[in-house]
C-alpha beads as a LAMMPS data file, in Angstrom:
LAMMPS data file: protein, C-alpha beads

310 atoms
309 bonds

1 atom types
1 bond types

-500.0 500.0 xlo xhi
-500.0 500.0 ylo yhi
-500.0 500.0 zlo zhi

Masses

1 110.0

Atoms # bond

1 1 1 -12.845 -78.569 -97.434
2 1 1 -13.651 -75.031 -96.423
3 1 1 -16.787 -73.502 -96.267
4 1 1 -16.527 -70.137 -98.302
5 1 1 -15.663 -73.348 -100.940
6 1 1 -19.101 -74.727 -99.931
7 1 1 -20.657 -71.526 -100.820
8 1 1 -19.139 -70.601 -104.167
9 1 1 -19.932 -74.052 -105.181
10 1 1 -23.934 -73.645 -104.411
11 1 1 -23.758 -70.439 -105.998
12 1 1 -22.422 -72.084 -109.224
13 1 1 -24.778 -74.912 -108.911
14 1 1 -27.574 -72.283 -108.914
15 1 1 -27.065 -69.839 -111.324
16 1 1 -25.154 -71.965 -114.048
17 1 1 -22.960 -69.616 -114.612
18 1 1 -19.079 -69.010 -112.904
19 1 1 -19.537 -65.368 -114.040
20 1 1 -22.592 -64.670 -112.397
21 1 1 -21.817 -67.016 -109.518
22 1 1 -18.629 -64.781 -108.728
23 1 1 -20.640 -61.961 -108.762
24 1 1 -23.340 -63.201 -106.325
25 1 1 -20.356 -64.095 -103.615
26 1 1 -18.733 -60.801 -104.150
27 1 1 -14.952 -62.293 -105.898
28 1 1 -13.080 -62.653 -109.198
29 1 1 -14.431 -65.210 -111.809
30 1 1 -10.660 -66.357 -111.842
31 1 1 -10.483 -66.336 -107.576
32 1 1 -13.997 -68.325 -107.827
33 1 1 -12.678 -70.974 -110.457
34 1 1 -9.387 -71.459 -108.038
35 1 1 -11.564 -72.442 -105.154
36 1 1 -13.979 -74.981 -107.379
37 1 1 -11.004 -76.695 -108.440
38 1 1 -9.375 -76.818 -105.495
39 1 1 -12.661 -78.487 -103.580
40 1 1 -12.973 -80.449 -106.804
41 1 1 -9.107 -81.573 -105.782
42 1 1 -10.194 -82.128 -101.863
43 1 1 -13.345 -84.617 -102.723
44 1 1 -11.771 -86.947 -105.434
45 1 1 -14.180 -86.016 -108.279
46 1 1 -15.495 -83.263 -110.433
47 1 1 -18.364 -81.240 -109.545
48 1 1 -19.575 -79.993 -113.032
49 1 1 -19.623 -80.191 -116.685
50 1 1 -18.235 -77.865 -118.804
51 1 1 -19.463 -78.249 -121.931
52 1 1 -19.688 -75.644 -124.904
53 1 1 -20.241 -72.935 -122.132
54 1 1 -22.741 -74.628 -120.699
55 1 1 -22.192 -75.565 -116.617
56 1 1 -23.738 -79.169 -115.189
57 1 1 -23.885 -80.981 -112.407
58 1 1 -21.905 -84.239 -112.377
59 1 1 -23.232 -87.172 -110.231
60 1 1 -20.842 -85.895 -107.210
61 1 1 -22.237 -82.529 -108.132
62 1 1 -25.653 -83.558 -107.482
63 1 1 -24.871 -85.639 -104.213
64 1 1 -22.778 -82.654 -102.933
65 1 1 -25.635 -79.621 -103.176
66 1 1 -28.368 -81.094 -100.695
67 1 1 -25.248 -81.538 -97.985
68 1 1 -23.934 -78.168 -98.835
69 1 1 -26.926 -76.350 -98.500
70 1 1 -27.600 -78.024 -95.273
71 1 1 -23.937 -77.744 -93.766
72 1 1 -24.283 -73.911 -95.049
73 1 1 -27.695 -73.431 -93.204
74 1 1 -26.507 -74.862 -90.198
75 1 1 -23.578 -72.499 -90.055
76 1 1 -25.666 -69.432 -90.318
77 1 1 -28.252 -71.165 -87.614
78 1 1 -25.276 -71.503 -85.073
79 1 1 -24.290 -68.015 -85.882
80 1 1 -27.323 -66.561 -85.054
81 1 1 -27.964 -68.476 -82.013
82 1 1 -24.339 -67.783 -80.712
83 1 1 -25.043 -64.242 -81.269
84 1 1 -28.263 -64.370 -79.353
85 1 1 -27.271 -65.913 -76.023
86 1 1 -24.104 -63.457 -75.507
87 1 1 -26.302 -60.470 -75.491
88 1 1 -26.343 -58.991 -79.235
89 1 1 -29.992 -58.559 -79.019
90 1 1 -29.814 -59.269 -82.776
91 1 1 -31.349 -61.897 -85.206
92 1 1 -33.855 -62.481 -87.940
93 1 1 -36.861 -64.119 -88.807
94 1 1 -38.183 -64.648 -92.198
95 1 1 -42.461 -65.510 -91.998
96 1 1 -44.163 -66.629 -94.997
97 1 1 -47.741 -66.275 -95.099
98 1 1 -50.399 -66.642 -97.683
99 1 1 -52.066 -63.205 -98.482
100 1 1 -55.368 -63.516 -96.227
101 1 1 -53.374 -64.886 -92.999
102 1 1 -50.661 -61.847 -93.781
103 1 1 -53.146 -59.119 -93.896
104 1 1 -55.146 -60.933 -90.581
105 1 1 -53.173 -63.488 -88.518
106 1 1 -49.492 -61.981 -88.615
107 1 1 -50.142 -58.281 -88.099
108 1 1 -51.186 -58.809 -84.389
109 1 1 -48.322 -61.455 -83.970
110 1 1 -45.757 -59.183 -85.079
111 1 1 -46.791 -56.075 -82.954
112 1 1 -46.645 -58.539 -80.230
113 1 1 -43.101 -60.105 -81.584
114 1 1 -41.538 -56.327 -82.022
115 1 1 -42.598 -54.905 -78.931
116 1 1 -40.906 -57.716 -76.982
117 1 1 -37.740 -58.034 -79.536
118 1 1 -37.158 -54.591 -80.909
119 1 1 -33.738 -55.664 -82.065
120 1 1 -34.732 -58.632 -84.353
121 1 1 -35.095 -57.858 -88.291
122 1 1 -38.823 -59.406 -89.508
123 1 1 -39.037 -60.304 -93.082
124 1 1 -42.071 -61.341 -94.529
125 1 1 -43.065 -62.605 -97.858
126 1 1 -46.342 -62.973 -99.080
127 1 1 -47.694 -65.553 -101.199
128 1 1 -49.426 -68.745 -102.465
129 1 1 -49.001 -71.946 -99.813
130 1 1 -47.372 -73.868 -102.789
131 1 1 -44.864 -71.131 -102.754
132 1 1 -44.042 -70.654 -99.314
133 1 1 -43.350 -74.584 -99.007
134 1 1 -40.903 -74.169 -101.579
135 1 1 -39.261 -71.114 -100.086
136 1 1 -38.967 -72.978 -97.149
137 1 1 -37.676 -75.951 -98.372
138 1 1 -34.989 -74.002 -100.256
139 1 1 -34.210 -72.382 -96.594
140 1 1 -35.568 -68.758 -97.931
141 1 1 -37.781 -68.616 -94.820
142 1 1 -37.614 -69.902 -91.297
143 1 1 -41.548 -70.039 -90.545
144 1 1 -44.818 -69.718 -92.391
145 1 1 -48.230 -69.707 -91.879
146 1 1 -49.575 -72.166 -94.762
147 1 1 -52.812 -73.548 -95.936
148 1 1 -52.816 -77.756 -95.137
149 1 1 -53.180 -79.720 -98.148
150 1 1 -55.383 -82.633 -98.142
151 1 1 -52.435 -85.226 -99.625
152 1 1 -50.350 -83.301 -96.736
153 1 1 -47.348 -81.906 -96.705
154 1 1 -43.831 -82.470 -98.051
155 1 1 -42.263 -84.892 -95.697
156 1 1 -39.299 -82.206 -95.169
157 1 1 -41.621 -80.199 -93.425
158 1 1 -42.899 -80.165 -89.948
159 1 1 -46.313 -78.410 -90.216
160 1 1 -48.639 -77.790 -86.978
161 1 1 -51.957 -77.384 -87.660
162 1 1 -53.296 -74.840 -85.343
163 1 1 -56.462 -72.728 -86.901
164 1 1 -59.656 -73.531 -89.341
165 1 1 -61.282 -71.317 -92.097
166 1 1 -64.354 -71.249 -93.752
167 1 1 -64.498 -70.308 -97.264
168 1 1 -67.304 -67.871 -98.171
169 1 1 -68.785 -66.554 -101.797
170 1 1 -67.786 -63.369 -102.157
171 1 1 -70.520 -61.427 -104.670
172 1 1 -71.796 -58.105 -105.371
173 1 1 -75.066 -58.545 -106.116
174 1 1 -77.210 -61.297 -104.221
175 1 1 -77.149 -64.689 -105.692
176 1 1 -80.288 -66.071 -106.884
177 1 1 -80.047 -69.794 -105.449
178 1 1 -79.376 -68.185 -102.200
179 1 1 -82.560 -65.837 -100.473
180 1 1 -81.363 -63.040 -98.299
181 1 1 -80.177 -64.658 -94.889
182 1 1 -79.486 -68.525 -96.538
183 1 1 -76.839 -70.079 -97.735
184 1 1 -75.396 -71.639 -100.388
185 1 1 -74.967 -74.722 -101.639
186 1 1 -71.399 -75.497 -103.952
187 1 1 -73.908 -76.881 -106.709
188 1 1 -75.751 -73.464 -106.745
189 1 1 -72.596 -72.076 -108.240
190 1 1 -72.752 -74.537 -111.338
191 1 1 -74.091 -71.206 -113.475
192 1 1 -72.241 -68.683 -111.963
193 1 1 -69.145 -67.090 -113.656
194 1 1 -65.882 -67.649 -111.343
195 1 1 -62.780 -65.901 -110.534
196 1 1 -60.202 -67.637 -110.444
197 1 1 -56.787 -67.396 -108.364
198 1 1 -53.264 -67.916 -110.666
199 1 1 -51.618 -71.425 -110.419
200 1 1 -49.848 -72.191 -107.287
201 1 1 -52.549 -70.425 -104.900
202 1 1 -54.363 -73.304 -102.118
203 1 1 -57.509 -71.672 -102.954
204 1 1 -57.362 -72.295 -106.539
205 1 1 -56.881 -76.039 -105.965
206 1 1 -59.799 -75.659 -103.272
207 1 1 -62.147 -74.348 -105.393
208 1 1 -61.511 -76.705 -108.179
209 1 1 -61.856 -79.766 -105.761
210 1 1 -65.057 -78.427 -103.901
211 1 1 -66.728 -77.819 -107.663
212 1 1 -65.495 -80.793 -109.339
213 1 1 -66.493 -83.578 -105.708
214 1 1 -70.189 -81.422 -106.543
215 1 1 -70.138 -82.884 -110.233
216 1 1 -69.408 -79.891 -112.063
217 1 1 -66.667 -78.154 -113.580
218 1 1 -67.051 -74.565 -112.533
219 1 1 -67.011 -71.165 -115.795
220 1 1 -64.260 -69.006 -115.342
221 1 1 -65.029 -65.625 -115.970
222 1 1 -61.170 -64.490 -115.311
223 1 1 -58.187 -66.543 -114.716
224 1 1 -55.012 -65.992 -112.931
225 1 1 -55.270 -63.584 -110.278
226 1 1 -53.748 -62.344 -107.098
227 1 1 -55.767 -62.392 -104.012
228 1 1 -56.003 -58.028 -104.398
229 1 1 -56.721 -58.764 -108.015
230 1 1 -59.769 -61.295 -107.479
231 1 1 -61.591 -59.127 -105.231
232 1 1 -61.443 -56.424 -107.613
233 1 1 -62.313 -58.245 -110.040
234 1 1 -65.949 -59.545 -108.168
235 1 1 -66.171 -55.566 -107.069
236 1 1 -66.100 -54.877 -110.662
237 1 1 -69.041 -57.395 -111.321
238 1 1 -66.886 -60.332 -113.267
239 1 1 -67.852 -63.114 -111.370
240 1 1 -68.379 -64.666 -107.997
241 1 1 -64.876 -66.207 -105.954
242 1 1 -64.927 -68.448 -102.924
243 1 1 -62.561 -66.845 -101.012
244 1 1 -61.492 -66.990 -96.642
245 1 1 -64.373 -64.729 -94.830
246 1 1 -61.439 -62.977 -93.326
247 1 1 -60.541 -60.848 -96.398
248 1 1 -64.062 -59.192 -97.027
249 1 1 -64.144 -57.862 -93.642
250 1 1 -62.673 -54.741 -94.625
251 1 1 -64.329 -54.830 -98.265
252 1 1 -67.953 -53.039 -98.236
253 1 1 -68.456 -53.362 -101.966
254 1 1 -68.625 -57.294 -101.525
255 1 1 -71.326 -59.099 -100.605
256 1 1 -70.513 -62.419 -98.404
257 1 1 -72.325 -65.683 -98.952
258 1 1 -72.114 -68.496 -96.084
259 1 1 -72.102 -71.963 -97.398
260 1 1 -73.996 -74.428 -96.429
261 1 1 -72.742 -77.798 -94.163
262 1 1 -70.221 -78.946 -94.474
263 1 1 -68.871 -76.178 -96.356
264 1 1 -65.526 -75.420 -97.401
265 1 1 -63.046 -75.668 -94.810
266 1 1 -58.947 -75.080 -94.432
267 1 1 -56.740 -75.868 -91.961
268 1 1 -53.751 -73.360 -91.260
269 1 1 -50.611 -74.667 -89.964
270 1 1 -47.195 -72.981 -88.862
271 1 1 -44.621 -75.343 -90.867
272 1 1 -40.824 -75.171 -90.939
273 1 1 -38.296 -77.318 -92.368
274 1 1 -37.643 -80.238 -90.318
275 1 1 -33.951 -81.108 -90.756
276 1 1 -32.964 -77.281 -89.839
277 1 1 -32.839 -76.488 -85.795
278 1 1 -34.724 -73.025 -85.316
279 1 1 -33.080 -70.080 -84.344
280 1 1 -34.060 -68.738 -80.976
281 1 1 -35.856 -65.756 -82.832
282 1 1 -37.997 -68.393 -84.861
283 1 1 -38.970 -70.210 -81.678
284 1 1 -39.619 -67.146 -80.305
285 1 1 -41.844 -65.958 -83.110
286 1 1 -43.898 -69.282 -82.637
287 1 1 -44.392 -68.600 -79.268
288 1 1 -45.531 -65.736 -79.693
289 1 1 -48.195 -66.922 -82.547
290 1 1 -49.221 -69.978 -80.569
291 1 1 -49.506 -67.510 -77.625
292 1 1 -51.993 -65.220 -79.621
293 1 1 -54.088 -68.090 -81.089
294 1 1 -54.580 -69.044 -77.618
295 1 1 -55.711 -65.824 -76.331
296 1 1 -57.152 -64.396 -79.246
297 1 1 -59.448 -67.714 -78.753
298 1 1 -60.053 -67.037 -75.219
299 1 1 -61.230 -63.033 -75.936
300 1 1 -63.405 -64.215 -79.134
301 1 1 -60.771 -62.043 -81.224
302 1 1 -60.295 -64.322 -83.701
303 1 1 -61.201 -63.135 -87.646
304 1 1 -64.919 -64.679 -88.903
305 1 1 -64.875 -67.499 -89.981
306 1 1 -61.554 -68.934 -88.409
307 1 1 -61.399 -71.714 -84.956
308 1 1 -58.537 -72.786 -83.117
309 1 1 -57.362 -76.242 -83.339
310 1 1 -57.694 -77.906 -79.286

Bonds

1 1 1 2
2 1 2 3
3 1 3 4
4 1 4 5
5 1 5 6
6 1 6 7
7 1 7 8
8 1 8 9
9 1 9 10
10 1 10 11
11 1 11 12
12 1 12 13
13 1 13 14
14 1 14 15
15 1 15 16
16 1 16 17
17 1 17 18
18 1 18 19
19 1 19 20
20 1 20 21
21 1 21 22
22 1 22 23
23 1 23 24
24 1 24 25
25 1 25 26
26 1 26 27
27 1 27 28
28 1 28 29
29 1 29 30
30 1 30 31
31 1 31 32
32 1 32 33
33 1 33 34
34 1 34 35
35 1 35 36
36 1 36 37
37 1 37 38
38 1 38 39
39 1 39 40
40 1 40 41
41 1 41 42
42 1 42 43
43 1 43 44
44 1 44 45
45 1 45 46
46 1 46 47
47 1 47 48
48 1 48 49
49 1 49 50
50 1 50 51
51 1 51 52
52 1 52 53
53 1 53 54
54 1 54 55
55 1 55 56
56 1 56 57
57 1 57 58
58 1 58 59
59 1 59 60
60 1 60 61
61 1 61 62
62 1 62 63
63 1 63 64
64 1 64 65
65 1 65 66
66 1 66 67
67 1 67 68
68 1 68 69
69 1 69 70
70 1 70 71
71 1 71 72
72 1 72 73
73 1 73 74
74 1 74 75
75 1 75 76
76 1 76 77
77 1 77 78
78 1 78 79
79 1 79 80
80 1 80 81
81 1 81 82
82 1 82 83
83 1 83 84
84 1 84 85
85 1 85 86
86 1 86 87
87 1 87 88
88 1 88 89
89 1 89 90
90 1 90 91
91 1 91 92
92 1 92 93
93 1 93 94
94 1 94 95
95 1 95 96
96 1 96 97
97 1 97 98
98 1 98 99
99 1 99 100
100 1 100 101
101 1 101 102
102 1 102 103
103 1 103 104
104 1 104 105
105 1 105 106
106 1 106 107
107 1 107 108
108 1 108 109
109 1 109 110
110 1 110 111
111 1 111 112
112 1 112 113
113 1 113 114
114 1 114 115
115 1 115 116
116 1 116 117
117 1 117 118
118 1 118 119
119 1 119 120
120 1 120 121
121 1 121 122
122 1 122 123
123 1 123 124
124 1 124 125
125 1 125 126
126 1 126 127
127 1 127 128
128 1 128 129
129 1 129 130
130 1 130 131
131 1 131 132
132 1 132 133
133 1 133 134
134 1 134 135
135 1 135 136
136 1 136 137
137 1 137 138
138 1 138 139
139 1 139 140
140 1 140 141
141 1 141 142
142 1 142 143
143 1 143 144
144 1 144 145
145 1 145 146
146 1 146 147
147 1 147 148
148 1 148 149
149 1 149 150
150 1 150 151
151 1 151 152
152 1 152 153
153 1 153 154
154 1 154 155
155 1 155 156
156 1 156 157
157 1 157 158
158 1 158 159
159 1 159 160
160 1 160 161
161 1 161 162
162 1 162 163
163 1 163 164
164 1 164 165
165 1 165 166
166 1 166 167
167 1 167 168
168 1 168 169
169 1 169 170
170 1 170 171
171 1 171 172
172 1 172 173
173 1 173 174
174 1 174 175
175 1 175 176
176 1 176 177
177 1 177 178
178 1 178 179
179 1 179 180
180 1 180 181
181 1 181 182
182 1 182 183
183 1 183 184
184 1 184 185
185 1 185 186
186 1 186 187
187 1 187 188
188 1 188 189
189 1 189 190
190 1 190 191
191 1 191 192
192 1 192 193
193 1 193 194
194 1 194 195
195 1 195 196
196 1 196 197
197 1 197 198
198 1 198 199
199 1 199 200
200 1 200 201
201 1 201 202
202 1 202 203
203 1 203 204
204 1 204 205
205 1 205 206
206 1 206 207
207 1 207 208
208 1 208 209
209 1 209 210
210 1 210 211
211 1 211 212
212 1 212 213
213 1 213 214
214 1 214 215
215 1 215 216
216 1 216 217
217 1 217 218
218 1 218 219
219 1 219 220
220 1 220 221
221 1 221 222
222 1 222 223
223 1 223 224
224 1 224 225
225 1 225 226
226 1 226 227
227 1 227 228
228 1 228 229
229 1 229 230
230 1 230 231
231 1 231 232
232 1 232 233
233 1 233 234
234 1 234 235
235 1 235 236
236 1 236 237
237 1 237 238
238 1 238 239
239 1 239 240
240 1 240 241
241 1 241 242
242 1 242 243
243 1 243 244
244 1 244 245
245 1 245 246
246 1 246 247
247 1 247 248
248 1 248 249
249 1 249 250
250 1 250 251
251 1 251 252
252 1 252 253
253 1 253 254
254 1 254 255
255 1 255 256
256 1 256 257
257 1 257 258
258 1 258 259
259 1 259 260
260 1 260 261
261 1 261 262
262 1 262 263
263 1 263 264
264 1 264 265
265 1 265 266
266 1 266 267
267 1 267 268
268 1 268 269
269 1 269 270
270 1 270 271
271 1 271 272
272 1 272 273
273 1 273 274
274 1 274 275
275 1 275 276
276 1 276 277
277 1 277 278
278 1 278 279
279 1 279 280
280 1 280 281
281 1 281 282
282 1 282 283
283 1 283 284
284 1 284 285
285 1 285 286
286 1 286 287
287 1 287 288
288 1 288 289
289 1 289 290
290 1 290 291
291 1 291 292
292 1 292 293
293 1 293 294
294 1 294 295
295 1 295 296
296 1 296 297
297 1 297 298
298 1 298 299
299 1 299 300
300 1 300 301
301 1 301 302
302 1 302 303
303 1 303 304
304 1 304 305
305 1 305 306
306 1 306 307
307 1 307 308
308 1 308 309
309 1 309 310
């Protein structure tokens, strides 16, 4: 069994497709097909159904992939690291982080990353903490900064919680259950038109919970929108959002509502697979964060509205 085998046969298990999968690896549909059959030869059994033009998994298939993947991940790990500790200076590091912790938390962390490791490439991807545990679990990304669900998290993850955020109601005009200088309480929102964040966004699910453990079910004024999207959408006088204080800051069209004990409140962890062993880089990179939390904490530096975890 060889590994470029390994590879063509997670590309085919992907995409469906032999075509396609030869073109994602960069060789011959014909070159690709010799190597599937010849692994298929190796391991005793067939990998996939061909059927009418249509490519499936077969029971080894499906065993195979998960092993694959993880053999494949490992390779690339070791690679890395070997490259590290003889002197390359070289690596990557892919961070994750939902759109208010990417525009507050990681800015600071990556100045701090880069100006110690000039040489390593930092990719980030922004997005919903549904989506980032996915990404991660699918070994798209090496860290991220996620939002803890209550259920927790999936068990292939090792998430450490290390930061708390208060939710806020973010308004342009003044809310009428809530006199200048109070707050609010969730059940004051009952009759106020919501924005809502799309499907797969933490705060969506937040909101919903925090409205529904009140005893209502919350209007929606709009439905389905990015974290840029929402805001504009309250600046433009369609509704109210609870949204992290952290992403008004730099807003001066939107007025910011406290809630009242106990609040709403998340817990932000830095999660990464747990059967993959970090690349130097990534442990780095964690270091670094941790480092920042700690004396961000220490300097009061920290965004509104968010606490370190002891």
């Amino acid at each position: 069994m060889q590994l470029h085998q390994l590879k063509y046969f997670v590309a085919v298990a992907e995409v469906r497709h032999f075509t396609q999968a030869a073109d994602v690896v960069g060789i011959t549909q014909p070159s690709l097909s010799k190597q599937i059959h010849a692994l298929e030869d190796t391991l005793g059994a067939p990998l996939f159904e061909r059927v009418r033009g249509n490519i499936t998994l077969t029971a080894a298939g499906e065993v195979l992939l998960p092993l694959a993947k993880r053999i494949l991940a490992d390779v690339e790990t070791a690679t890395r690291e070997v490259q590290e500790l003889v002197g390359l200076r070289r690596g990557r590091v892919r961070l994750g982080a939902t759109p208010s912790l990417a525009t507050s938390l990681a800015p600071p962390v990556l100045r701090r990353f880069r100006d110690v490791h000039p040489g390593v490439d930092l990719r980030v991807e922004e997005g919903g903490s549904q989506d980032l545990v996915r990404d991660l679990l699918r070994g798209d990304l090496d860290l991220a900064l996620i939002i803890m669900p209550a259920q927790g998290t999936d068990p292939g993850l090792r998430a450490d919680p290390i930061l708390t955020e208060s939710l806020v109601v973010a308004s342009v005009d003044p809310l009428p259950a809530a006199p200048a200088g109070s707050d609010l309480r969730i059940t004051d929102l009952r009759d106020q038109p919501l924005v809502m964040f799309r499907e797969g966004y933490d705060l969506r699910d937040a909101t919903l919970q925090a409205c529904r453990a009140a005893g209502f079910e919350p209007t929606l004024s709009v439905d389905g929108g990015e974290m840029d999207a929402v805001l504009s959408f309250v600046e433009a006088g369609l509704g109210v959002a609870l949204v992290p204080g952290i992403v008004v800051a730099r807003r001066p069209g939107i007025r910011v509502t406290r809630l009242a004990p106990p609040g709403v409140r998340r817990t932000i962890a830095v999660a990464r697979r747990r059967d993959v062993v970090p690349t130097h880089a990534g442990r780095e990179l964690r270091r670094i964060l941790l480092e920042y939390v700690h004396t961000a904490t220490a300097a009061r530096e920290l965004p509104p509205g968010v606490e370190a975890l002891a």
